[in-house]
N, C-alpha and C positions, 0 to 999 in steps of 0.2 A: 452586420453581425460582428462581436467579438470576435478574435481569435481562440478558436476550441482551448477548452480551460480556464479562459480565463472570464473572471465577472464584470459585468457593466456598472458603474456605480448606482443603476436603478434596479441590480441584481436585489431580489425578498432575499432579507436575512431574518434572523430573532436573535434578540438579544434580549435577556431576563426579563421574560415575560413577553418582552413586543416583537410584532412583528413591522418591520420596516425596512426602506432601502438601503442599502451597503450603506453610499455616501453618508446617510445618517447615524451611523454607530460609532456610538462613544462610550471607551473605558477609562477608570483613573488611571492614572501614570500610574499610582501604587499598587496598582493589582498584581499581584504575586507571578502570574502569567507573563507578564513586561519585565519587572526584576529579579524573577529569577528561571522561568521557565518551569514554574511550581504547579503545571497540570498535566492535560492530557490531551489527547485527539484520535480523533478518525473520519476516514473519510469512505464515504458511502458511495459504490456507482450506482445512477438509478438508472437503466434500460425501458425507454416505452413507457416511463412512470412509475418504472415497479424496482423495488430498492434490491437489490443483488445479496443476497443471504441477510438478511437484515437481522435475523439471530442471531448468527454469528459476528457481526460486529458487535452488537449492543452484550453480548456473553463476553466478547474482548475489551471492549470499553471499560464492562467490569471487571474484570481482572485488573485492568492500570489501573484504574481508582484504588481497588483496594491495593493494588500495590504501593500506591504513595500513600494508603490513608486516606483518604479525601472520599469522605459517604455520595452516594448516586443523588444527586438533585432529585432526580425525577423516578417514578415506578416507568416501568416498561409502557404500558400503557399511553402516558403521556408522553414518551418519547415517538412512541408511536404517531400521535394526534399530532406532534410539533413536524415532525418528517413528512407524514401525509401534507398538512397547511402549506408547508414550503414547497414541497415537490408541484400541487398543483397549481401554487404562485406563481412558478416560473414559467416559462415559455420555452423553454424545449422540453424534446421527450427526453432526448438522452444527457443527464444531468450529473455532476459531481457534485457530491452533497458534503460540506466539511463539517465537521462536529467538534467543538472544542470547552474543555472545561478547565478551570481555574480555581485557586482555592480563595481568588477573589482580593479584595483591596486592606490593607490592615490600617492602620493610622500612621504608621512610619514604615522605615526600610528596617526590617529586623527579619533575622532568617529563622528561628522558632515561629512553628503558625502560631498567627496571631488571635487571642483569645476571643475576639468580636470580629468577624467577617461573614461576607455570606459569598459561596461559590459566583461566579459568572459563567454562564454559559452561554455559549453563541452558536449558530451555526449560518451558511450562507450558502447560495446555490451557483453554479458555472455550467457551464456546457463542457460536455461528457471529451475530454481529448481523447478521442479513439487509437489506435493504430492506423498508419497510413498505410496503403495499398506495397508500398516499396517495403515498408519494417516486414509487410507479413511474409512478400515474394521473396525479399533479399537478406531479411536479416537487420540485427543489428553489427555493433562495432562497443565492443566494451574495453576495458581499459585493467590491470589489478592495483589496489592501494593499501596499505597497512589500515587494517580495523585498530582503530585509537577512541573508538567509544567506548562509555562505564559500561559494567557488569550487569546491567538490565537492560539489554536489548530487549528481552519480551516485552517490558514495557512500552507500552504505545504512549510515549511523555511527548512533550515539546521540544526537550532539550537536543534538537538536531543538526548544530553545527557542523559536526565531523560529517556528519550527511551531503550537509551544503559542500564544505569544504571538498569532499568526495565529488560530488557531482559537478563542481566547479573545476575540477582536475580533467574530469573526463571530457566537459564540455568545449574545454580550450584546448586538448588533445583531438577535437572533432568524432567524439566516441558518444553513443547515447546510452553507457550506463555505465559506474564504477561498480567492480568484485570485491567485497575488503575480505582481504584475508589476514589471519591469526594463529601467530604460532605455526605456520606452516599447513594452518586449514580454512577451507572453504566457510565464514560464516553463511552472509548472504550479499545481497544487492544493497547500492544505498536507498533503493526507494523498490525494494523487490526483493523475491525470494530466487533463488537459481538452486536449478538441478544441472546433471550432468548423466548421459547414455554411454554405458563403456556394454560393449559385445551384446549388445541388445536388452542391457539392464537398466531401470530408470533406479537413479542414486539419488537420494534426498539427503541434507543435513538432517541431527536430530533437533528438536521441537528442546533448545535451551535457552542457559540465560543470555546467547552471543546471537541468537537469531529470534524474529518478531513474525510468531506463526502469523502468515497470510491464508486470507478464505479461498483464494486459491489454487495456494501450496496442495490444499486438503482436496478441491474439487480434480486436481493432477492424480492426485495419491489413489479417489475414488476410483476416476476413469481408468486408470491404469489396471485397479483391480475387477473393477466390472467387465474389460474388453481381455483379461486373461496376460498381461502383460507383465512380467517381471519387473519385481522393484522391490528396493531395500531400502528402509531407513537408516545411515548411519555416517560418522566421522568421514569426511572426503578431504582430502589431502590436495596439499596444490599440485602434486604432481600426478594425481589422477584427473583431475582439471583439466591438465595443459593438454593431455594426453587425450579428452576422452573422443570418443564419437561425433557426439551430440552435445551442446550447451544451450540451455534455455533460459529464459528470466519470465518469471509468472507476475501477474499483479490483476487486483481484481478490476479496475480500470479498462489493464492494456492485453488482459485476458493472458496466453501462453506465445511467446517469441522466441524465436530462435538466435540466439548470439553465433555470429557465422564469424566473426574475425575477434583474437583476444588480444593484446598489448601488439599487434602490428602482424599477427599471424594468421593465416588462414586455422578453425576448428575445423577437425576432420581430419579426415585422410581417402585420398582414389578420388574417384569423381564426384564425391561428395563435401571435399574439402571448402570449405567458403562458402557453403549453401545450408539452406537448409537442410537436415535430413530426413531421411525414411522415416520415421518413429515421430520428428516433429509433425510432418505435413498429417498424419493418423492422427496424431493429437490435437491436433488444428479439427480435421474435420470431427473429430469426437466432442473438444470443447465446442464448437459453434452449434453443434447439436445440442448439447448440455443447456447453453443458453438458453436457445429460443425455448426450448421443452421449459426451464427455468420464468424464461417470462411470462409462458401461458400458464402455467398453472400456478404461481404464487406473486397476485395483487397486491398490492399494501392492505392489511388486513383493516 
């Protein structure tokens, strides 16, 4: 077996129209996607088969298209049909499904889209990287780094270097996630949304153009209000960060984790300093409910 995440090159893909293995997919060098980072993506967890809010991704999908312009290849439906084919191609249950679209190949390198192209769209399947046993008991280690991405983080684009770059910072620091902050505030993660707990209140950023709402920022926001729990959407400052209670980083993937050390500091304060806290372990066991109730009742339709 692979290591979790990552695909076998007899990993089922599709690519415009086929359905075939990794190793065999090929685009032109001019597809707009390679020279300029001219599309979009997402990435889908599937659980037991079954795709993890799959509306709301494909509702976010659209928003980035129409954010750069670039019309939907496909109706819902047959997005639908290409996700079911691939999910049961593959050979695990629990799957990361990537979704990527392009404005496609023009006849030379010119940055105006070009007047004759046709989208590319790909997508290909990995096994699910979970959380491991230690992220969920101990936490992670994150790191903070100046937010130096353009003004469309809501876009789900390809243009992720500041991303790499961030995660690259934190990874040779021995941290497993970078915080970019802006102007002296909390955006979000580089591959994640983070909240922060001060006096028993769960803080969210708001839903703009410096953060990339996740499906389950929203599923945090739910639980919070269905189990009675205080929580605010709004501007979080680095110095309520450094300060707070509680630090967490969501993602639909790695579910809700708690960040227990921040640039070399124990989060917390008293005997919960460098652990997880009260409020996360509740939302741990409220998410993992969420889920399974989430996989019994919504199949790939």
């Amino acid at each position: 077996m692979p290591p979790l995440g990552q695909a076998t090159p007899e990993a089922p893909c599709y690519l415009n129209g086929e359905y075939l293995p990794l190793s065999q997919a090929r685009i032109s060098p001019l597809d707009r996607g390679f020279l300029y980072a001219d599309g979009v993506y997402e990435l889908i967890p599937i659980f037991a088969r079954r795709p993890f809010r799959l509306d709301a991704h494909l509702d976010r999908l659209q928003r980035s298209l129409d954010g750069i312009r670039l019309p939907n290849p496909h109706p819902r439906a047959a997005w639908v049909e290409i996700i079911r084919s691939l999910v049961d191609a593959a050979p695990w249950d629990n799957q990361s499904l990537y979704l990527q679209i392009t404005r496609g190949a023009g006849t030379c390198r010119d940055m105006p889209f070009p007047e004759a192209s046709s989208t590319t769209v790909f997508l290909f399947a990995a096994p699910l990287a979970e959380p491991s046993a230690r992220q969920r008991e101990a936490g992670l280690k994150a790191m903070t780094v100046a937010d130096i991405r353009w003004g469309r983080c809501d876009l789900k684009t390809l243009a992720l270097l500041p991303n790499v770059l961030a995660r690259q910072a934190a990874t040779e620091a021995g941290c497993d996630e970078a915080i970019l902050l802006r102007d002296g505030y909390l955006s979000e993660g580089a591959s994640s949304n983070i909240f922060i707990v001060q006096n028993g209140i769960i803080l969210a950023p708001p839903k703009d153009h410096h953060m990339l709402p996740g499906t389950t920022y929203d599923v945090v926001l739910e639980l919070a209000a269905q189990h009675g729990v205080p929580h605010q959407i709004r501007a979080i400052s680095e110095a309520e960060m450094r300060t707070a209670d509680e630090l967490w980083r969501t993602s639909s993937s790695k579910g809700v984790l708690a960040i227990t050390t921040l640039d070399g500091h124990p989060v917390g304060r008293g005997e919960n300093a460098g652990k997880p806290g009260p409020l996360m372990r509740r939302m741990h066991a409220w998410y993992d409910d969420f889920l399974n109730d989430e996989i019994r009742r919504n199949p790939l339709p």
